[in-house]
C-alpha angles and dihedrals in degrees: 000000000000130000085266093056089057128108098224140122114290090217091056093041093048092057089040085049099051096041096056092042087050088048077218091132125171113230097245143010137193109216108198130185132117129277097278096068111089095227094167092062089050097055103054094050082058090045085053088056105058101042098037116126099204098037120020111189092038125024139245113212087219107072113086092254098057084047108049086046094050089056085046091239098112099139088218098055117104118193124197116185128175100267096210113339094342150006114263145227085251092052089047082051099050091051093049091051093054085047086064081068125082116238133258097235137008099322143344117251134195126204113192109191109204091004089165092064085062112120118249085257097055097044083047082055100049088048093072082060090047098046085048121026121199092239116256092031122118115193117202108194110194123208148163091206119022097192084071081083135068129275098240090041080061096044092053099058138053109248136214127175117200120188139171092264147357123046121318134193 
């Protein structure tokens, strides 16, 4: 699945779209919506375009690096998940300590699934990578409810809602 295979807001696909094209991609994104959007999906369609080697911008599910990111086995992704009720400070560590290694390929990515059940630790944690991103890294942060995380969390990355109906941005 590519960027132009997924149900989102044209407004929002467009700027995902552009950015990536463009290779002019901020350092970090929430990604909010409930349960029920399938963010995950969403955001690696926007990680695959921007590493992809045939179509940059979009996408294109052939070159090594779709698919290697479709069959969740791209070296350069990083994935962070709530262990138990939330993610932890250690979880946030270990991220930042495979960030001190250069990537694989063009750039090394986190994806950081209910980012907004991570302790205050942990979010304090992650603040120091925000503040000062390894160069090249982009960080997606998904969430169902973005206030969960702290002001200056929020201030430091470009944020888009989906939902199910109505305008989004």
């Amino acid at each position: 699945m590519t960027l132009d295979d997924i149900n989102i807001n044209e407004k929002i696909k467009k700027r995902l779209t552009e950015a990536a094209e463009s290779g002019n991609v901020f350092h970090a994104y929430i990604f909010e919506g409930s349960a029920c959007i399938d963010k995950d999906a969403i955001a690696l369609c926007f990680i695959k375009a921007i590493l992809c080697e045939q179509r940059r911008g979009r996408g294109c599910d052939t070159c090594l690096t779709c698919v290697k990111l479709a069959h969740g086995n791209y070296e350069d992704l990083i994935r962070l998940a709530a262990d138990g009720r939330s993610i932890k400070d250690e979880a946030v560590e270990a991220m930042q300590e495979r960030l001190r290694n250069k990537p694989l390929g063009a750039r090394n990515v986190v994806l950081i699934a209910d980012a907004d059940t991570m302790t205050l630790r942990a979010q304090n944690r992650l603040l120091k990578t925000l503040e000062e991103p390894t160069p090249g890294t982009v960080m997606i942060l998904l969430s169902e409810n973005a206030e969960n995380l702290v002001d200056t969390i929020r201030s430091r990355c470009i944020l888009y809602r989906f939902s199910g109906e109505g305008p989004e941005s």
